[in-house]
N, CA, C and O atoms as CSV, one atom per row, in Angstrom:
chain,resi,resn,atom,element,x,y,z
A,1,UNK,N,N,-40.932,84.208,-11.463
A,1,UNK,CA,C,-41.486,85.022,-12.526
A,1,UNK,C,C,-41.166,84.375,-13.879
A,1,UNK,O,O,-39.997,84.120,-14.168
A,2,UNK,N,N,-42.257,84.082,-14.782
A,2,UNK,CA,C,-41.908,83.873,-16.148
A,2,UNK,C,C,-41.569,84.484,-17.280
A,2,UNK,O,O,-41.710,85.703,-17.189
A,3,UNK,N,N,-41.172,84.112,-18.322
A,3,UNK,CA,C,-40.238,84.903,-18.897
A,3,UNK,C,C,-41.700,84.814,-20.133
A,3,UNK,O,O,-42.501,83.883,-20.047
A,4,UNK,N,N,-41.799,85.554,-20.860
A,4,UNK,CA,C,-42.473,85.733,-22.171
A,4,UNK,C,C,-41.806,84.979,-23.098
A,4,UNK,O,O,-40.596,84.841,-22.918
A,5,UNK,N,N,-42.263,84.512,-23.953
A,5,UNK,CA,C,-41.948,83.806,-25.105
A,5,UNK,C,C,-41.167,84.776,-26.226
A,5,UNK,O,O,-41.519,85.953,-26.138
A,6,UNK,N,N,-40.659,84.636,-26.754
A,6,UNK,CA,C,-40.248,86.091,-28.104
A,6,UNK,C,C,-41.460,85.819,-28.983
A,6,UNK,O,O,-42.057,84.789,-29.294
A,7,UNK,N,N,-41.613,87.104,-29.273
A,7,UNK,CA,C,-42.674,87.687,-30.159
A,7,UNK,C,C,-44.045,87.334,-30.008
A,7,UNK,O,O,-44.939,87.452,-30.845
A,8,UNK,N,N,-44.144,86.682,-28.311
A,8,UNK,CA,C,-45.707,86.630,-28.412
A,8,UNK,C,C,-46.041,87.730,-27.427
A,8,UNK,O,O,-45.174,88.227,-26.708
A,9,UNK,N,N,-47.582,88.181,-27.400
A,9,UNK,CA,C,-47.976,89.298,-27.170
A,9,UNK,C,C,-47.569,90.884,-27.246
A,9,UNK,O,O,-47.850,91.851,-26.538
A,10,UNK,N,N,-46.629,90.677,-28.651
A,10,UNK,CA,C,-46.502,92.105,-29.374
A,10,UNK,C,C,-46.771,92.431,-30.229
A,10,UNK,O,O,-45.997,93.238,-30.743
A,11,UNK,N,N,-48.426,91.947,-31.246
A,11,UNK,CA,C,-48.900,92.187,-32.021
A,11,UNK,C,C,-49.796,93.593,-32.456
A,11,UNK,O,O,-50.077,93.990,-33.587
A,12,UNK,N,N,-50.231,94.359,-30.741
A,12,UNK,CA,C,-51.447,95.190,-31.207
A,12,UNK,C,C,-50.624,96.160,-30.933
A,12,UNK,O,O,-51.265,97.210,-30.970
A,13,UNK,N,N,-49.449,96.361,-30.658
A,13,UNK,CA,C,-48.249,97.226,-30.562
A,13,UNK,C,C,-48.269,97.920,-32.737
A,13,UNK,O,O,-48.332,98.952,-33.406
A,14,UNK,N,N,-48.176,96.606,-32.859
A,14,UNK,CA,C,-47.800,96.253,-34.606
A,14,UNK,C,C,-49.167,97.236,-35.135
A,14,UNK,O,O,-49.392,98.186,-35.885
A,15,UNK,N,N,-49.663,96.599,-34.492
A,15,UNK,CA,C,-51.377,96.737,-35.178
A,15,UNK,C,C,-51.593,98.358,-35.043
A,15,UNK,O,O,-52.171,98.977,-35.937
A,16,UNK,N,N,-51.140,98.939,-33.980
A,16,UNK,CA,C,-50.984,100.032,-33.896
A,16,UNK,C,C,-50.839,101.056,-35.122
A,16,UNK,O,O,-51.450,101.883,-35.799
A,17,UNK,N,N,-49.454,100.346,-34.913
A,17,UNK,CA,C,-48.496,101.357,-35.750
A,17,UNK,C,C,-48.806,101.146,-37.495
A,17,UNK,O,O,-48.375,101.794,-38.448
A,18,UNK,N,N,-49.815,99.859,-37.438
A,18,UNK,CA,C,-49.891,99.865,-39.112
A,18,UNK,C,C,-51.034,100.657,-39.496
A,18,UNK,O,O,-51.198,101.263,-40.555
A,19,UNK,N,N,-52.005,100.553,-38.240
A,19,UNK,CA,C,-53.187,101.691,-38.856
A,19,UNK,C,C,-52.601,102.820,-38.731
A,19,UNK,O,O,-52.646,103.466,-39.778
A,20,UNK,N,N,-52.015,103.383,-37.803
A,20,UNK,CA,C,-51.364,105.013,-37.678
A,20,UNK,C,C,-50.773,105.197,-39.256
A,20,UNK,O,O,-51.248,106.112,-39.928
A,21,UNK,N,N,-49.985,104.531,-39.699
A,21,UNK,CA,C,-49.469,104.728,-41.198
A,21,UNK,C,C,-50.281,104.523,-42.128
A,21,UNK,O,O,-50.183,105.372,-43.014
A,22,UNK,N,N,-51.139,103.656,-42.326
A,22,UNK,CA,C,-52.591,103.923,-43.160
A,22,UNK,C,C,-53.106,105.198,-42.906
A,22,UNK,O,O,-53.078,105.798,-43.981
A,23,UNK,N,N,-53.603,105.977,-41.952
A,23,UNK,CA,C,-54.233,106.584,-41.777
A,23,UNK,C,C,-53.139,107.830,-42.183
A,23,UNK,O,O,-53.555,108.896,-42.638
A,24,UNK,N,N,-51.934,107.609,-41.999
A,24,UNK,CA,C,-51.437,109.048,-42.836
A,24,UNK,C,C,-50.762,108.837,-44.362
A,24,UNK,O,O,-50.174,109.702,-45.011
A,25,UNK,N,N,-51.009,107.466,-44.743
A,25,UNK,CA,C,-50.869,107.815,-46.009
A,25,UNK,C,C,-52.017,108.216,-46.842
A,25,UNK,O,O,-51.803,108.915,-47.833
A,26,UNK,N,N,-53.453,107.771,-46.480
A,26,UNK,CA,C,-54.653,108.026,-46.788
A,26,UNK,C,C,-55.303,109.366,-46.123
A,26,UNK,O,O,-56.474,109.616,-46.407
A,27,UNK,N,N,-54.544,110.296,-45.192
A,27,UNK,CA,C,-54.494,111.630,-44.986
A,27,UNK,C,C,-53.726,111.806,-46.364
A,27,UNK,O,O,-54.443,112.120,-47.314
A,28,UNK,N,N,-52.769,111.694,-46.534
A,28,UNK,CA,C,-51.426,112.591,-47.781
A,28,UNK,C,C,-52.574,112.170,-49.171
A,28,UNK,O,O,-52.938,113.039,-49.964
A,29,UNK,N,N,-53.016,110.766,-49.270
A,29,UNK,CA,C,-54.108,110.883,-50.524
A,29,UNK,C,C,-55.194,111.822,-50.862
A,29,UNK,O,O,-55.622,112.069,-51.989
A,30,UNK,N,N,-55.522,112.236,-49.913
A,30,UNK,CA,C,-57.047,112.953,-49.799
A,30,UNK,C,C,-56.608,114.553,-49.772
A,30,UNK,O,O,-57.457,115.375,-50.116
A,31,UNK,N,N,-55.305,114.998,-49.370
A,31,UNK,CA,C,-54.845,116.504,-49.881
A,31,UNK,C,C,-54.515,116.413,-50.932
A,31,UNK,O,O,-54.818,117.344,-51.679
A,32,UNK,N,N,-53.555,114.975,-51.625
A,32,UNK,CA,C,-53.331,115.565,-53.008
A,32,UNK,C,C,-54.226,115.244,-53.857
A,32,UNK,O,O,-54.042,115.917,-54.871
A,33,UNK,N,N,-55.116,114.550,-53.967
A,33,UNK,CA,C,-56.635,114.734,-54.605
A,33,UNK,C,C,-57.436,115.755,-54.337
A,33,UNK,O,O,-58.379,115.682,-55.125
A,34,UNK,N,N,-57.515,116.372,-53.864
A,34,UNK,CA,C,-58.073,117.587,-53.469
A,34,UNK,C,C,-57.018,118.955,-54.312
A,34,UNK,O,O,-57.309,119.850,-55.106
A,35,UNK,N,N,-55.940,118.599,-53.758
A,35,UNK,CA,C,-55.171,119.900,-54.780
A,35,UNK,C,C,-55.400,119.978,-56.240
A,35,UNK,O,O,-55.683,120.884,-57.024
A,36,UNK,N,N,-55.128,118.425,-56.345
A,36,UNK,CA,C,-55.317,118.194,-57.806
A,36,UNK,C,C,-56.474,118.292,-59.039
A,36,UNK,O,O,-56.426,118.608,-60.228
A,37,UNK,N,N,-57.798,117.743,-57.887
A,37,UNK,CA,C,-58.950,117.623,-59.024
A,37,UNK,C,C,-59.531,119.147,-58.498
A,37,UNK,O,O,-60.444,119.612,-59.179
A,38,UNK,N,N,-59.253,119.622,-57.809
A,38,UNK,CA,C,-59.495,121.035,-57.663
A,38,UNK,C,C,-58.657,122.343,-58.170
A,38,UNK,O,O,-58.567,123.405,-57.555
A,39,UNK,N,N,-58.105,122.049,-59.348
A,39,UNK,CA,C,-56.894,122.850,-59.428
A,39,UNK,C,C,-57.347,123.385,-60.621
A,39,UNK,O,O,-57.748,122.712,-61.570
A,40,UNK,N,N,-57.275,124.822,-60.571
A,40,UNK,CA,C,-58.042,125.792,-61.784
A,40,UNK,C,C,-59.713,126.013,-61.849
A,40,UNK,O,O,-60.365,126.562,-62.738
A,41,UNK,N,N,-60.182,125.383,-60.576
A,41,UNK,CA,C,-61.517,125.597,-60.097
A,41,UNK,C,C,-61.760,126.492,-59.916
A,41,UNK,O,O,-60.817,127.215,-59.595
A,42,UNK,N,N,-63.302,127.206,-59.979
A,42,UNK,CA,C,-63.425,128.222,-58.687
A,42,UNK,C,C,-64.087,127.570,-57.591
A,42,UNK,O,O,-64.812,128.254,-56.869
A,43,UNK,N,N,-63.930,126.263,-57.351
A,43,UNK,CA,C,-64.736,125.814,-56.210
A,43,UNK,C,C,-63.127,125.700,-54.795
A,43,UNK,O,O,-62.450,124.767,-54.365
A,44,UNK,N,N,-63.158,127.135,-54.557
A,44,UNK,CA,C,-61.521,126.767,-53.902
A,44,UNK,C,C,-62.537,126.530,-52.031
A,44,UNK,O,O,-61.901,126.279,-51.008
A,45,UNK,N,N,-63.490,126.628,-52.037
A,45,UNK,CA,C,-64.085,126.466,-50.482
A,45,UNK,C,C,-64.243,124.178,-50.429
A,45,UNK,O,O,-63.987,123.375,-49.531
A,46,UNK,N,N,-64.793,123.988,-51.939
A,46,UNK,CA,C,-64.600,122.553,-51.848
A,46,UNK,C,C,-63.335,121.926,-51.634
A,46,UNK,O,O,-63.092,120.843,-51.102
A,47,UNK,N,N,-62.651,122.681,-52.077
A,47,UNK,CA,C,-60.612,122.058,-51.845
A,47,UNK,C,C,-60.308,122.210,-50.976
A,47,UNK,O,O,-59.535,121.389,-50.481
A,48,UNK,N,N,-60.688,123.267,-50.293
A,48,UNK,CA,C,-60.120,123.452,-48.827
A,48,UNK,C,C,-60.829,122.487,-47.773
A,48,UNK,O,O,-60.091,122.026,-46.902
A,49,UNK,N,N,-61.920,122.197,-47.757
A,49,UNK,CA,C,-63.165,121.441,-46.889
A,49,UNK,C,C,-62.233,119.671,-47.224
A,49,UNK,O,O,-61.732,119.033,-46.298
A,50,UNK,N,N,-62.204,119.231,-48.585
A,50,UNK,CA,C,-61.261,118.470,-48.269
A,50,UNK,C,C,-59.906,118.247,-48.449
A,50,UNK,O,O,-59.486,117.106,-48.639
A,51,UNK,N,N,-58.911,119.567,-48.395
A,51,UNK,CA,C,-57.866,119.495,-47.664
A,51,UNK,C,C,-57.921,119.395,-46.044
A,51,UNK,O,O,-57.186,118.687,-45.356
A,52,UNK,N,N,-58.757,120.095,-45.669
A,52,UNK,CA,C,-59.005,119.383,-44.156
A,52,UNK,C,C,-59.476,117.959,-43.350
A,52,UNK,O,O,-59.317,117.509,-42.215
A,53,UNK,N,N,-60.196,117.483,-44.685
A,53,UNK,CA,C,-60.334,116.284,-44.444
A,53,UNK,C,C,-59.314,115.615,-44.129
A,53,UNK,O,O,-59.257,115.025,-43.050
A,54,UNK,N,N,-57.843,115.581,-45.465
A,54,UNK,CA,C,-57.098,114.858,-45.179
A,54,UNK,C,C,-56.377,115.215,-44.532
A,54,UNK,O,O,-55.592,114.287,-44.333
A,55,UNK,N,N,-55.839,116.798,-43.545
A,55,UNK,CA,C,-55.339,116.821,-42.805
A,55,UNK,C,C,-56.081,116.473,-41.355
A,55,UNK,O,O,-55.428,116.580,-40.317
A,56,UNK,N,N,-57.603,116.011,-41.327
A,56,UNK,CA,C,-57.957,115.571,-40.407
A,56,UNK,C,C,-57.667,113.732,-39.599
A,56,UNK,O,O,-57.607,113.129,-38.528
A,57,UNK,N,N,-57.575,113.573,-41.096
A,57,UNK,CA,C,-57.360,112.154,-41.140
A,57,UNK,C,C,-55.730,111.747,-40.897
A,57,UNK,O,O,-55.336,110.681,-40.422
A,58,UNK,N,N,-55.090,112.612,-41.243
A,58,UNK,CA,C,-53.265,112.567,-41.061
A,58,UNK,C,C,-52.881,112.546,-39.896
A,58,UNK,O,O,-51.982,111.862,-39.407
A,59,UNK,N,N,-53.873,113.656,-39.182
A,59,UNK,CA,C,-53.190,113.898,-37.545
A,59,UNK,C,C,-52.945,112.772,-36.757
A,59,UNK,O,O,-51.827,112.652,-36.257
A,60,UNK,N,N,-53.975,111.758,-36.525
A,60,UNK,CA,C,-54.421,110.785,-35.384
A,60,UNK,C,C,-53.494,109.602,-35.854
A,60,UNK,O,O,-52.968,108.869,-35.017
A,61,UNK,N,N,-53.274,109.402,-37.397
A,61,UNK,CA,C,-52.188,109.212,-37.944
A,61,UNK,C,C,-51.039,109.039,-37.766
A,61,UNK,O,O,-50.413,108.014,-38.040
A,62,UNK,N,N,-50.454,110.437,-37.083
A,62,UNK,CA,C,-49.298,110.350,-37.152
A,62,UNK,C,C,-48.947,110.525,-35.688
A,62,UNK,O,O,-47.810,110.354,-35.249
A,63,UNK,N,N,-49.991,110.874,-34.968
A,63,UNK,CA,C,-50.001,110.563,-33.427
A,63,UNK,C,C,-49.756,108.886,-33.099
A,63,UNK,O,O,-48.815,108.489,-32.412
A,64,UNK,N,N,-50.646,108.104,-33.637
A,64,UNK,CA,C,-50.282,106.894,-33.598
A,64,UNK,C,C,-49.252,106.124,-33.771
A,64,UNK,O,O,-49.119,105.187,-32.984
A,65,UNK,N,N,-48.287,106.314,-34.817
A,65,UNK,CA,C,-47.345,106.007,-35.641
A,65,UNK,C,C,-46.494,106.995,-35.593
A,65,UNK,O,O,-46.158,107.642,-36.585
A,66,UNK,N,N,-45.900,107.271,-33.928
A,66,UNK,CA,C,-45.159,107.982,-33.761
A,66,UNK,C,C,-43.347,107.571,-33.451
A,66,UNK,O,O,-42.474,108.400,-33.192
A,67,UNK,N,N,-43.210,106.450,-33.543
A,67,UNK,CA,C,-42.196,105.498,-33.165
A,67,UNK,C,C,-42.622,104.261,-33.464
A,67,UNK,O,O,-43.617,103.771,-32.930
A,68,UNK,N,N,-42.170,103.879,-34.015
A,68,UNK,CA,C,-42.533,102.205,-34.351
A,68,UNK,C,C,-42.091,101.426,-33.025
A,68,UNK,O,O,-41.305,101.916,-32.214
A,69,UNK,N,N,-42.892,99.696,-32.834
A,69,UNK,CA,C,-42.370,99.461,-31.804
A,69,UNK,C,C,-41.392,98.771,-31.738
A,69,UNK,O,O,-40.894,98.429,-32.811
A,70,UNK,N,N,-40.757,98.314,-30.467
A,70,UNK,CA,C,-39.538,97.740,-30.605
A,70,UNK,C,C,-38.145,98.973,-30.599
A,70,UNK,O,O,-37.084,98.948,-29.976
A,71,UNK,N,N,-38.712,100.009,-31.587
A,71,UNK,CA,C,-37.368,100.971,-31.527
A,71,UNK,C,C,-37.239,101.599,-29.472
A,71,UNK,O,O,-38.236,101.766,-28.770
A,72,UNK,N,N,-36.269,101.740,-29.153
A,72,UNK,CA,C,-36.123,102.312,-27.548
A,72,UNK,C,C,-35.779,103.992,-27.741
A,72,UNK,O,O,-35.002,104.615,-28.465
A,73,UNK,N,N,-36.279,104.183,-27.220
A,73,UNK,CA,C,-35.653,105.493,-26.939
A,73,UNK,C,C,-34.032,105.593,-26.499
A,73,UNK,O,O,-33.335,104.749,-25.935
A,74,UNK,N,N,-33.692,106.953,-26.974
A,74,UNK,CA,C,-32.536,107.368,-26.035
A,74,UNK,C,C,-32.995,107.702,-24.580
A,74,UNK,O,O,-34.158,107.886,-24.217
A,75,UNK,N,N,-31.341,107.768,-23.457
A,75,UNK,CA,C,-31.822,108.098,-22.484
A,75,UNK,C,C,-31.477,109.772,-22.401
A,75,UNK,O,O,-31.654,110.422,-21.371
A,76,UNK,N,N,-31.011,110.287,-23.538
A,76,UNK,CA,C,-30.619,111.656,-23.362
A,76,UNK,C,C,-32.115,112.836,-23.301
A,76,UNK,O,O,-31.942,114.046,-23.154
């Protein structure tokens, strides 16, 4: 059996975890633009439509980029 090289074929591990964190920092952008340029509106149905946006965009986010890789779990 061969042994793997270090650090080759653990890139889309990486790749993973860097869109998962894009995708929830650009979820956290899109609520506080929304709080913000909506704030003292009466358009509170447009703020909410995209506060959901960016909590739509946060979730899959942070599902992804739930452990970085390389970290191990405990066995507890």
């Amino acid at each position: 059996m061969r042994r793997r090289a270090p650090g080759r074929g653990r890139t889309w591990p990486w790749v993973r975890y860097g869109l998962g964190r894009l995708l929830q920092v650009t979820g956290l952008v899109v609520t506080l633009v929304a709080a913000t340029a909506f704030f003292g509106t009466p358009s509170t149905v447009a703020m909410l439509r995209m506060m959901l946006a960016g909590v739509l965009i946060f979730v899959p986010g942070w599902l992804l980029a739930r452990s970085p890789p390389g970290r191990r779990k405990a066995d507890s």
